[in-house]
matplotlib code that plots the C-alpha trace (Angstrom):
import matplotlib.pyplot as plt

x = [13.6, 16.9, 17.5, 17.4, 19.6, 21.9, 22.2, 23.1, 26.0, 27.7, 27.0, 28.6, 31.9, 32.7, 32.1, 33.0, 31.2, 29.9, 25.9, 25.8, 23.1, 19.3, 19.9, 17.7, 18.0, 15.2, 14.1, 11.4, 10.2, 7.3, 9.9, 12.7, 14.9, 16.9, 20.1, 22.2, 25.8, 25.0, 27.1, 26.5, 24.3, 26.6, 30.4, 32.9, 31.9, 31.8, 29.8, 27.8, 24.8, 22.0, 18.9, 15.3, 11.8, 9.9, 7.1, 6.1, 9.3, 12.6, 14.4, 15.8, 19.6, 22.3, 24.9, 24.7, 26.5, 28.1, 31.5, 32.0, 35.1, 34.5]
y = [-4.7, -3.9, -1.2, -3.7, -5.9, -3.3, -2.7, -5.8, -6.3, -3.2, -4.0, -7.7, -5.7, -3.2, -6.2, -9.2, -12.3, -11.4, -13.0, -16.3, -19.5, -19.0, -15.1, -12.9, -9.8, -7.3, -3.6, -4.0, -6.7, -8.0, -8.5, -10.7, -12.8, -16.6, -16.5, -19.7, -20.3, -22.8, -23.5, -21.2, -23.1, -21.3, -21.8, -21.6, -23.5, -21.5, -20.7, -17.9, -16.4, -17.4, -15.4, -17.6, -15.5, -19.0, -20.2, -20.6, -19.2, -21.1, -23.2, -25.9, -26.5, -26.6, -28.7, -30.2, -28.8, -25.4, -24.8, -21.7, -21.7, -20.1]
z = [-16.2, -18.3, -16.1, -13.1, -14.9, -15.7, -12.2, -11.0, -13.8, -13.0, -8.5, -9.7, -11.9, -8.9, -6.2, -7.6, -7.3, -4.0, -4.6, -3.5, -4.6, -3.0, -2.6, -4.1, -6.4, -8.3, -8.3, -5.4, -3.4, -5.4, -8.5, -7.1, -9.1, -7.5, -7.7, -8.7, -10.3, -13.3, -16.5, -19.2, -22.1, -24.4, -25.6, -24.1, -20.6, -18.1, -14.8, -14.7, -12.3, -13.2, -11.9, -11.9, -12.4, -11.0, -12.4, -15.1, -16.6, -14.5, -16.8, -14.6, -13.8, -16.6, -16.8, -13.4, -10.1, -10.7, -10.3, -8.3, -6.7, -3.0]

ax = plt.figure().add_subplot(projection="3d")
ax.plot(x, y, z, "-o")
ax.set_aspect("equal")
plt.show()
């Protein structure tokens, strides 16, 4: 799982913030993460992409709306 996140950081630093809310990342197709921009729960505020394993583990929104800036 590291290595799949590790993946998508360094696909996110060479593209930029190219994923956009209810798209879909993971390693195969039976492991797939949600994607949605939400505030970080940690200083200093920011928004940051928050990927959701669903149920039972998603945690909910954060902060509200996000804030990305199409």
């Amino acid at each position: 799982m590291a290595q799949n996140f590790g993946n998508i950081a360094y696909y996110l630093f060479e593209n930029g913030d190219v994923i956009n809310d209810g798209e879909t990342v993971g390693g195969t197709e039976d492991i797939r993460w949600r994607c949605e921009h939400q505030y970080a729960l940690a200083a200093p505020r920011r928004v940051v992409l928050d990927l959701d394993p669903g149920e039972p583990y998603y945690a909910g929104m954060q902060g509200g709306s996000n804030g990305r800036k199409d």
